[in-house]
N, C-alpha and C positions, 0 to 999 in steps of 0.2 A: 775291589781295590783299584788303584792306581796305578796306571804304570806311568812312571814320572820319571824316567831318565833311560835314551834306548843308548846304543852302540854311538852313533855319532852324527845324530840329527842336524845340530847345527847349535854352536853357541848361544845363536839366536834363538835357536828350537827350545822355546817354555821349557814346561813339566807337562809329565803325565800321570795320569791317574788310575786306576784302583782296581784291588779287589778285596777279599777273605782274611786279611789282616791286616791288609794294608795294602794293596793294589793298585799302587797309584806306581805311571810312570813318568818321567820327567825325560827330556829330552836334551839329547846332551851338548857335544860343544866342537864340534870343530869340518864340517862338510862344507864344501864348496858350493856354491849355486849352479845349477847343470841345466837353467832354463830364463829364459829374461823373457815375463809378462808382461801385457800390456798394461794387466791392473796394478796399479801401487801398492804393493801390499803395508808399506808404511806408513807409520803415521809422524811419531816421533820418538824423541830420544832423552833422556835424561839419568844426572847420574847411572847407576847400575843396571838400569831399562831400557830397555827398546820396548815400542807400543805399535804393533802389527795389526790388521784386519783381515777379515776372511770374507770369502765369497760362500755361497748357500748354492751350490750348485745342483742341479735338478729340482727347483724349487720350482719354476713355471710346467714341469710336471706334474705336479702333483693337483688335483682335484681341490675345490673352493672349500669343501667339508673339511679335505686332506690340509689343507691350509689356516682354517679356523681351528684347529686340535693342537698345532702346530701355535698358533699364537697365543691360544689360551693357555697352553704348558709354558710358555717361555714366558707369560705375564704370572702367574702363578708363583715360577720360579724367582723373578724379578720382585714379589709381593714381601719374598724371606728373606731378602739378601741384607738386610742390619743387623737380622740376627746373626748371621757371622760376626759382624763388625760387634757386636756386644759379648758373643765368646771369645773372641780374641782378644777381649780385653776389657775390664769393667766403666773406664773412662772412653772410650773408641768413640763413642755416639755422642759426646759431650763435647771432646775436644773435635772433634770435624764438624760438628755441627754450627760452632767458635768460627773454627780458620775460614770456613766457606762462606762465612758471612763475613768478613773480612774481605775474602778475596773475592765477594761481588760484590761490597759496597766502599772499599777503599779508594780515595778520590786524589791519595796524595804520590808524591813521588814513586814513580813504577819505574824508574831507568836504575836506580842505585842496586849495588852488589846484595843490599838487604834485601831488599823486595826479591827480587833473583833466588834467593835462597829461599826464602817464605815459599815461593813459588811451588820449589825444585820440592822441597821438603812435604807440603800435602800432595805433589804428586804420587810422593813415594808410601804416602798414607793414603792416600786413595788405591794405589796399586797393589799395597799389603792389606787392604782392608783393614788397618790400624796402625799403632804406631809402631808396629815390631815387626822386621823383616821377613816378609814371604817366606824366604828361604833358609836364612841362618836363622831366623828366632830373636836377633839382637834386635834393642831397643834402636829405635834408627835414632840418628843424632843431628839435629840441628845445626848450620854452619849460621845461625844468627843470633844476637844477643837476648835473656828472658827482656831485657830493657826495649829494646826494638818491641818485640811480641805486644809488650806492656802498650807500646804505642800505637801498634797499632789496632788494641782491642780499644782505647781510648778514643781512637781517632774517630772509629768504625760505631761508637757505642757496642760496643761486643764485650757478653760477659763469660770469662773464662777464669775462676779464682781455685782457691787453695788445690788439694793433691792433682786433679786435673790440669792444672795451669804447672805446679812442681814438677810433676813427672815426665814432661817433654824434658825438661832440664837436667834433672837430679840425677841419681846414681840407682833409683830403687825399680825394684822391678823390671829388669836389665835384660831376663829372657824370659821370654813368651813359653818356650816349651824347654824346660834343662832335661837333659836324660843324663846328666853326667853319674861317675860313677861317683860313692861315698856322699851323696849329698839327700835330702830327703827331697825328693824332686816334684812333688805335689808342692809343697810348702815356699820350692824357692822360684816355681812355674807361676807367670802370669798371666797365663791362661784362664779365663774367667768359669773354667766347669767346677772351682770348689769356690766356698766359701774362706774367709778368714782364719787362719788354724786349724784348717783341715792337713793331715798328713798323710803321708803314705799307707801308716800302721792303721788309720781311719777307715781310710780305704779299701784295705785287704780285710781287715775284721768286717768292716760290715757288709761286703756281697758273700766273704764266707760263709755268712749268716741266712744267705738267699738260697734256697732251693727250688728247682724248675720242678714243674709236675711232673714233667717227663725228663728224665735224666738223660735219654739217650737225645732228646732234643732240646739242648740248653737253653733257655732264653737271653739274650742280650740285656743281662741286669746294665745300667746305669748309662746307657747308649743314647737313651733320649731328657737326660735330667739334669739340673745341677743339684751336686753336694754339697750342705751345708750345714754349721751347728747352730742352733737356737738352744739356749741356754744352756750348752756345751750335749747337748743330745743330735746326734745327727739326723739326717732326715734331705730328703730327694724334693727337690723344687720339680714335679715335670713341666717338659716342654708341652702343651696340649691346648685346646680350648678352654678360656677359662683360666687356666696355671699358667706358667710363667711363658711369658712371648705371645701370648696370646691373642692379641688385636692384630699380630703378625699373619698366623696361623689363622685367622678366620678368614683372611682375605686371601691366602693361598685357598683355600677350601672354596672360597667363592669363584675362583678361577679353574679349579680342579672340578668342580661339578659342570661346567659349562662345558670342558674336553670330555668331560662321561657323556654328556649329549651328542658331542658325535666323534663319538667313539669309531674305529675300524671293523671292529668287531666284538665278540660278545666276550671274549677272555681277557679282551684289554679294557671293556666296560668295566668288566668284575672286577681288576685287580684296582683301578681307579675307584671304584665304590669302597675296595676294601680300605683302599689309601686315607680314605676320605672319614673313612670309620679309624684311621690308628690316631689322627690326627686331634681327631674330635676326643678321643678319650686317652690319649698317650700309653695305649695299654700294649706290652711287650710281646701277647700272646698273638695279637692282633697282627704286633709289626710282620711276624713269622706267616702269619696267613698269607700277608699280602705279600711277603718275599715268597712264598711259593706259586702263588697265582700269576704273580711278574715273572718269574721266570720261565712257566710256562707258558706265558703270552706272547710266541715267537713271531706270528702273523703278523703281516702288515707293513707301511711303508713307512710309519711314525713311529717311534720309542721315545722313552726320556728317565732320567734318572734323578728323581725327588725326594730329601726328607734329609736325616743326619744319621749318617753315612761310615765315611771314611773316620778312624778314629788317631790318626797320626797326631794330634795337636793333642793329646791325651797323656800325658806320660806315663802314665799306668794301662794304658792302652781299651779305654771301659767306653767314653764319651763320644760321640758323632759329632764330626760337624756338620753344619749346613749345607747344601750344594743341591745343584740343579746344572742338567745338562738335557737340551730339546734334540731330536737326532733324528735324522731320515737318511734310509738306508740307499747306498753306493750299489745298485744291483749287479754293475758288470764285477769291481773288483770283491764284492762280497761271493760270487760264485767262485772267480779266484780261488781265493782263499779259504772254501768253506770245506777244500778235501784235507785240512787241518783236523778241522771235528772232525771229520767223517773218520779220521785214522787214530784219533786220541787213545784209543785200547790198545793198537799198536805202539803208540811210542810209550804209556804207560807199562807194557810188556817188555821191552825193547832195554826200559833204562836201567840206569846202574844201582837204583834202590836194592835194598836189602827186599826179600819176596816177600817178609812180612810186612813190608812197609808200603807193597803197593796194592791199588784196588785192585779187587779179582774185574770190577766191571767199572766204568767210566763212563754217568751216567751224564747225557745232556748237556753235552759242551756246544753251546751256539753261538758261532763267528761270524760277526759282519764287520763291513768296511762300512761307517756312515759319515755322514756328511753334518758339523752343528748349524744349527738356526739358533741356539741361545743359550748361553751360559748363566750362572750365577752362583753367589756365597763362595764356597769354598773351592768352587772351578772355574772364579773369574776376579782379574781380568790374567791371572798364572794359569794356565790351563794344563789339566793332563793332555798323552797324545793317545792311551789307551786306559780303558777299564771293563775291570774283571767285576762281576759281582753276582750275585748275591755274599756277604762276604762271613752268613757261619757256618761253618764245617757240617753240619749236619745236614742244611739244606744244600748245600754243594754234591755232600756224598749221596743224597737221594733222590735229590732231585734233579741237578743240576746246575747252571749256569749260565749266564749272558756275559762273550767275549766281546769289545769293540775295541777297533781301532777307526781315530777321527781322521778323516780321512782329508779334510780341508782344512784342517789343523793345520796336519804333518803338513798339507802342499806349501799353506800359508810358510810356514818357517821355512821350507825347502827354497822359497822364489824370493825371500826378504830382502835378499843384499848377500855378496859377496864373501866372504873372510880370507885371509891368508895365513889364520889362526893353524889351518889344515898345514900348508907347508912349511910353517916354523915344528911344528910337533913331529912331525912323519922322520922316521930315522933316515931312508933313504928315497930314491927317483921310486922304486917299483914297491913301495909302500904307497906314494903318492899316485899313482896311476889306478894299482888295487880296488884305493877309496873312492877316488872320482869316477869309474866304470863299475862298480860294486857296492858303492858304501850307502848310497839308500836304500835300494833292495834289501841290503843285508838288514838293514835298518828294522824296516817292515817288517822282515822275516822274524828279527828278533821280537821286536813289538808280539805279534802270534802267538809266536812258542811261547815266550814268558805268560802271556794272559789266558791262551787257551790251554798250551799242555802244560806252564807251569805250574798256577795259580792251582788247576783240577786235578792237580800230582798229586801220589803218596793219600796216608792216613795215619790218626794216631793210633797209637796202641791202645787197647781194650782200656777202660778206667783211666786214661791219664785226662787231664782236664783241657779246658781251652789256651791254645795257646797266649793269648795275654794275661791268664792267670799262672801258667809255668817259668814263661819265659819274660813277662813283664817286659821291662823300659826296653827289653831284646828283642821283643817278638817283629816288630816292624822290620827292623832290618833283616831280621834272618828271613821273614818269610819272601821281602823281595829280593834276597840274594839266591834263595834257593828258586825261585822263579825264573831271574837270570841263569841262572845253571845250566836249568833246565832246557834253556833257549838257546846258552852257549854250547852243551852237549849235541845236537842236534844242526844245530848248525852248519857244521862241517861234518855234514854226513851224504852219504850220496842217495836216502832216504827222500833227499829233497829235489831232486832231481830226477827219481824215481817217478815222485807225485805230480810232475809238471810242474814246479815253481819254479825250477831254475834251470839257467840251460847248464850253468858250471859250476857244482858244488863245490869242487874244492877253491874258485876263486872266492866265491861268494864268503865261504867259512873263511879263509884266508883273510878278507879284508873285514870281515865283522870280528874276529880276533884280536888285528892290529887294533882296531877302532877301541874295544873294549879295553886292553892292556894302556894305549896309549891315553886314554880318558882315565883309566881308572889310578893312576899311579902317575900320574902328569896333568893334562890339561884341567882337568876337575882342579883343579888346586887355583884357577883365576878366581873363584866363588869365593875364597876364603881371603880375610884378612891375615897377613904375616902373625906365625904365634899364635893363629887359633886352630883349637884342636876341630876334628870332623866331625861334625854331630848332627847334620840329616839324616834320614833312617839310608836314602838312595844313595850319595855320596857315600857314604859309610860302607853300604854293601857293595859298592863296585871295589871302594879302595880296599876292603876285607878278604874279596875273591881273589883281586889283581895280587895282593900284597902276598897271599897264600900261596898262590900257584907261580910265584915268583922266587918264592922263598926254595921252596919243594923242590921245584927245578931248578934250584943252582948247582946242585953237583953235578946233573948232567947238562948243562947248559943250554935248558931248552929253553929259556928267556934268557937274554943276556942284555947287562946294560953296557951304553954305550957312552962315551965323555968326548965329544968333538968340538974342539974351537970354544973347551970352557963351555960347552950345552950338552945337556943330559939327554939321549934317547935309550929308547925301549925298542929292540927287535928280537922278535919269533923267531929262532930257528930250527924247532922244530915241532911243527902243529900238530900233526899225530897225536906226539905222548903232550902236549898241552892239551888236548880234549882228554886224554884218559886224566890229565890232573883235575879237567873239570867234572868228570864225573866223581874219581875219588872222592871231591869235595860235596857233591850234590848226596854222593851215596851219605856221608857226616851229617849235614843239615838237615836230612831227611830223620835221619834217627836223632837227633837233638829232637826236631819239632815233635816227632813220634813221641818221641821218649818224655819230653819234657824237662829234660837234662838244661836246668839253669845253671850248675857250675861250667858246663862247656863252651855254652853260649857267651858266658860274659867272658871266657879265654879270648875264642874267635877273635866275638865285635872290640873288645879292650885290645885286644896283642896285635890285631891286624889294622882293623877298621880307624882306629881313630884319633892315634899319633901321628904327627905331618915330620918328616924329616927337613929340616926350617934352611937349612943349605937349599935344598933342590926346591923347598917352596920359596923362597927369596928369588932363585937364578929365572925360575918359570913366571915371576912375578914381573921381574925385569924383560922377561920376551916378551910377555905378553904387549908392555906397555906401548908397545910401536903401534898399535891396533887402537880404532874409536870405536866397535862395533861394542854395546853395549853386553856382557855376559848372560844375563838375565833377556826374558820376552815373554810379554805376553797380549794381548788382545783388548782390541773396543767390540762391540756387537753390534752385527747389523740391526739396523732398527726396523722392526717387521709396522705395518702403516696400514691400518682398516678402511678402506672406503664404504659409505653405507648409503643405502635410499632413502628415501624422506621416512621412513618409517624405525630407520635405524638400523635395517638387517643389513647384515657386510654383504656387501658384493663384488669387493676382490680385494686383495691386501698384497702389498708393494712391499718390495724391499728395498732399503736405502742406508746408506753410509752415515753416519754420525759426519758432523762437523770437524770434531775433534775429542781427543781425551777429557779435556777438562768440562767442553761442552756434554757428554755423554756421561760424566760423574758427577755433576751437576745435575743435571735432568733427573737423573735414579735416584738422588738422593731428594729433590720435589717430588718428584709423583711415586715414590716407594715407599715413604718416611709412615711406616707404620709403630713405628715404636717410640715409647718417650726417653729421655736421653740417660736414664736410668732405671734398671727391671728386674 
C-alpha cells in the first residue's frame, strides 16, 4: 500500500503510497523549508501543480551491473505506463494522443489566452495521466471553447471526433472513481476496469462465485483484469500476454528478463523469473508465488516495485492499477530506522488492540529508507513518499513485508520552495516553532510507524473475509486510518526515544499532533473545491480520525477550537488523554476490519470523514488565497542515459535532468507508445 499523506510534509509534498489495502501515503501540506539547496528542485507550476525533480543520490556508488538492473527495471516500468493512461479512463490514449499532436504541430497563434489554456489543460492531463483529476477524481474542465479545440484539430489536421472529442466538454462521466454513498458506484465510475453496464450487484455476484483452492490463502480474484459483459454474460478480459494490454506487457517482459541477467542475487533472480511467468500467463496463483519470493528477497542494493498493484481506483476495491517504482537503498538512514522492525512484536504487544485482534508473532517487517531512480503508471508523475507491500493479508501474516520510505522524494518536497501556509494555520508562536524544530522528523517517524508497525498490525478474525469484500467502497480508508493510528499512538511515546530515534519524545509527538489535527480538520481542505464533499480514501481518513477525536474530547476540552480575528484554529491542550483517544479509536478500527463490521464502517467514514463544514471551508479558502505555492506536486524523472562500445555493450550510464515537463511527456509518450488508442 501507499502511504499518500503523512503529518505535514509540505503542501508541496505529492502523495504517498501503499500497502495491504491500500498503502499508499500521500504527503501533506503545510512545513516550512529548513534547507536552501543548491540544486533546483523545481521545475514548474501550473494551475493546481507544482512539477519538482529529484536527485538519485548514491547512484555513482553503485556497480556497472548495479546500474544496468537499475535501468532495465525503470525501462521495463516506463514500457507499461499507457496502460495506466487506458485504466483510467477508455478515451485517455485517444484524446492525448489528439492534444500532443496539436501541441507539436500547431503553427498558429501561441500568445492568446486560448492557446495558454489548451496548454495548461494537457498539462494537467499529462499530470493525471487523463482527463480526471489525480487527486479528487473530477473530470478536469477546460477553460477553452470545444470551437477553439475544433480549430485547432483543423489547423493541426488532427483527428479528435464524437464521444472522445464530447467528453472534454460535456457533463458525462464526471468521476473517475465515485465511492459516494447510495449511488451504484461501478456504474457511475469512470474508471475503465468494467465494461458498459457493469454494476456493483455484477460484481459482488460474480467473485462470490470464485473460490481459492486454498481458503486460508485467498487469491486476489479480479486484480489483474477487466470486467465485462458480452452478450449480457460476464466475463474477465486479463491483463497478460496475448490478452488485453498485451503488446504492452511483452515489452516490459522484454525488459524484465534483461534485469534477471543481472540480477544481485539468486532470490531476486527467482522472484524476476516468477514475475516474468505471472505476466506471460496473468494467472493469480502465480501472482501469490512471486509476492512471496519478493518479499523474501531482502538482499541487495536494488529493489523495485512492478505489475497492478495498488487497488484505490477500484471502487469495489478488487482491480490493480499500474505502477512501477525502481529503488536503491539509503544504507546509513535505512540502519536508522530498521530498529523499527526489529521491535515490531513489541509495539504489536504494547497496542491498544483488543488481544484477539493482535498477532501472537509479527512475521518479516522489512524497513528501508531508499532513494528512486524511476517511476511510473500509477506512481508518476503524483508520487507516494512510502509503501507497504505485499498487500494480501495472508502473505503479510506469514510471510511478511516490504516497508519503504522514498527518501529523495521526501528531501525533494522538503527543499522545493518555502510556504507560509505553515504560519497562517498554526494557532499560536510555540505551535510554530514545535513544527519547524520537529515537524519533519515527526514526519518520517510517522511515514514508519503507519507502513511498518501500522500496515503489519492486528488480524482478522477466523472466517471473516478480505477486507474489500466486508468492508467495500470503506476499506481504503479505514485501513489507512487505522495505519495512521497506529503511527499517531506511538508517536508520543517515550518508546521512541528509548530506541534512539529521538532525543525528545514528547516534543516530537507534540508537534506530529498539532500537524495531524491541523491538516486533518483545516488545511487539507485547500485540495477541495467549496461544496464538495471529501471523497479521497487519505483525506477522508485523516478528517475521520481528526473529526472523532475532536468530537470525544469536547467535554474535556482536550482539543479546543479557537475563532481569532474571524480565523479558525485548532489547539491541543492536552496530549496525553489525545493519545489515549487515539488509541480508543485504533482499538474501533482494528475490530471493524477484524470483524468485518460494514454497518460501523459506513457510521465512521459517512459521520466523520466526509461532510466539509462550508463556513470553515469558505474562511480556509479565503486564507489560503494570499499563497502561489501550488497545493498539489509531483515529479519529472531523471533520465538514466546508456553509453556503449562499438559492440553495443553499455559501459556506464549517466544521469541527467529532463529539459522540462512537457519535453519529458513528450518523449514517453514516442518511445513508450506501446498500445493502440483503443484495447
Amino acid at each position: 500500500m501507499k502511504l499518500k499523506s503523512i503529518l505535514g510534509v509540505a503542501l508541496t509534498t505529492a502523495m504517498i503510497m501503499s500497502c495491504g489495502e491500500d498503502k499508499k501515503q500521500d504527503p501533506v501540506v503545510d512545513t516550512e523549508v529548513k534547507e536552501v539547496a543548491a540544486f533546483d528542485y523545481n521545475v514548474e507550476q501550473f494551475a493546481d501543480i507544482k512539477v519538482l525533480k529529484y536527485q538519485i543520490p548514491g547512484w555513482e556508488n553503485l556497480t556497472l551491473k548495479e546500474q544496468k538492473l537499475v535501468y532495465y527495471l525503470t525501462q521495463a516500468g516506463l514500457a507499461g505506463r499507457d496502460i495506466m493512461w487506458d485504466q483510467n479512463y477508455r478515451h485517455n490514449l485517444t484524446i492525448r494522443k489528439a492534444l500532443e499532436n496539436v501541441y507539436t504541430t500547431y503553427s498558429g497563434d501561441k500568445s492568446s489566452s486560448d492557446w495558454n489554456e489548451f496548454e495548461t489543460y494537457l498539462k494537467r492531463v499529462w499530470f493525471s495521466n487523463g482527463i480526471h483529476h489525480h487527486y479528487s477524481n473530477d473530470k478536469i474542465k477546460p477553460k477553452f471553447s470545444s470551437e477553439y479545440l475544433n480549430l485547432l484539430l483543423a489547423e493541426t489536421n488532427t483527428k479528435l471526433e464524437g464521444e472522445a472529442f464530447d467528453v472534454i466538454f460535456n457533463d458525462k462521466d464526471v468521476k473517475k472513481v465515485n465511492l459516494a454513498k447510495g449511488v451504484d458506484n461501478v456504474a457511475v465510475s469512470a474508471i475503465n476496469f468494467y465494461g458498459p453496464n457493469v454494476t456493483n450487484k455484477d460484481v459482488e455476484t460474480f467473485y462470490a462465485n470464485m473460490k481459492s483452492p486454498n481458503p486460508e490463502k485467498p487469491l486476489s480474484y479480479g486484480l489483474n483484469s477487466q470486467l465485462v459483459k458480452e452478450n449480457g454474460e460476464l466475463k474477465e478480459r486479463v491483463y497478460k500476454s496475448g490478452g488485453l494490454y498485451g503488446s504492452a506487457i511483452d515489452e516490459i517482459v522484454k525488459w524484465l528478463e534483461l534485469a534477471k541477467g543481472v540480477a544481485e542475487n539468486n532470490a531476486q533472480a527467482n522472484a524476476l523469473e516468477i514475475l516474468i511467468k505471472y505476466y506471460n500467463s496473468g494467472d493469480l496463483q502465480i501472482w501469490d508465488d512471486y509476492n512471496v519470493a519478493w518479499t523474501a528477497a531482502t538482499e541487495g542494493n536494488v529493489d523495485y516495485i512492478n505489475s497492478f498493484i495498488e487497488v484505490y481506483n477500484d471502487p469495489m476495491g478488487y482491480r490493480g492499477s499500474y505502477e512501477t517504482i525502481v529503488q536503491i537503498k539509503d544504507f546509513d538512514m535505512s540502519k536508522k530506522m530498521a530498529v523499527l522492525s526489529e521491535n515490531a512484536q513489541w509495539f504489536e504487544d504494547n497496542s491498544p488492540l483488543m488481544d484477539e485482534h493482535k498477532k501472537k508473532e509479527v512475521v518479516g517487517v522489512t524497513y528501508k529508507v531508499v532513494n528512486v531512480a524511476g517511476e511510473a503508471g500509477d506512481a508518476s508523475p503524483s508520487t507516494p513518499i512510502g509503501v507497504n507491500l505485499p498487500n494480501a493479508n495472508w502473505i503479510r501474516a506469514a510471510v511478511g513485508s516490504k516497508s519503504v520510505s522514498l527518501g529523495n522524494i521526501i528531501h525533494s518536497y522538503n527543499n522545493a520552495g518555502s510556504s507560509g501556509r505553515l504560519a497562517e494555520f498554526v494557532h499560536d508562536e510555540k505551535e510554530l516553532n514545535l513544527e519547524k524544530e520537529y515537524g519533519q522528523l515527526g514526519d518520517k517517524l510517522h511515514t514508519a510507524l503507519h507502513e511498518v508497525i501500522g500496515h503489519a498490525s492486528g488480524q482478522l478474525n477466523p472466517g471473516v473475509g478480505e477486507t474489500k469484500e466486508t468492508l467495500k467502497n470503506y476499506a481504503s480508508t479505514l485501513e489507512e486510518g487505522r495505519a495512521d493510528l497506529v503511527g499517531l499512538y506511538y508517536l508520543y511515546s517515550p518508546k521512541l526515544q528509548e530506541l534512539g530515534l529521538v532525543e525528545d519524545w514528547q516534543a516530537v509527538g507534540m508537534a506530529a499532533y498539532d500537524g495531524y489535527i491541523r491538516n486533518g480538520l483545516l488545511s487539507q481542505l485547500i485540495r477541495l473545491n467549496l461544496g464538495d464533499d471529501v471523497e479521497e480514501a487519505h483525506m477522508r481518513n485523516r478528517q475521520w480520525v481528526s473529526a472523532w477525536v475532536y468530537e470525544k474530547g469536547m467535554k474535556d476540552n482536550i482539543i479546543e477550537r479557537v475563532n481569532r480575528d474571524n480565523k479558525t484554529y485548532y489547539n491541543i491542550n492536552d496530549y496525553d488523554k489525545l493519545r489515549e483517544l487515539f488509541g480508543e479509536l485504533l482499538r474501533e478500527t482494528q475490530r471493524i476490519k477484524s470483524e468485518g463490521d460494514f454497518e460501523a464502517v459506513e457510521a465512521l467514514v459517512e459521520g466523520y470523514g466526509v461532510k466539509v463544514d462550508q463556513n470553515i471551508h469558505k474562511e480556509v479558502l479565503d486564507r489560503n488565497a494570499q499563497f502561489t505555492s501550488a497545493p498539489y506536486s509531483g515529479f519529472v524523472n531523471p533520465v538514466l542515459v546508456p553509453e556503449t562500445d562499438a559492440s553495443g555493450e553499455i559501459t556506464a550510464i549517466k544521469v541527467t535532468q529532463p529539459e522540462g515537463f512537457p519535453e519529458q511527456m513528450l518523449m514517453y509518450s514516442s518511445k513508450y507508445n506501446f498500445l493502440p488508442e483503443v484495447n
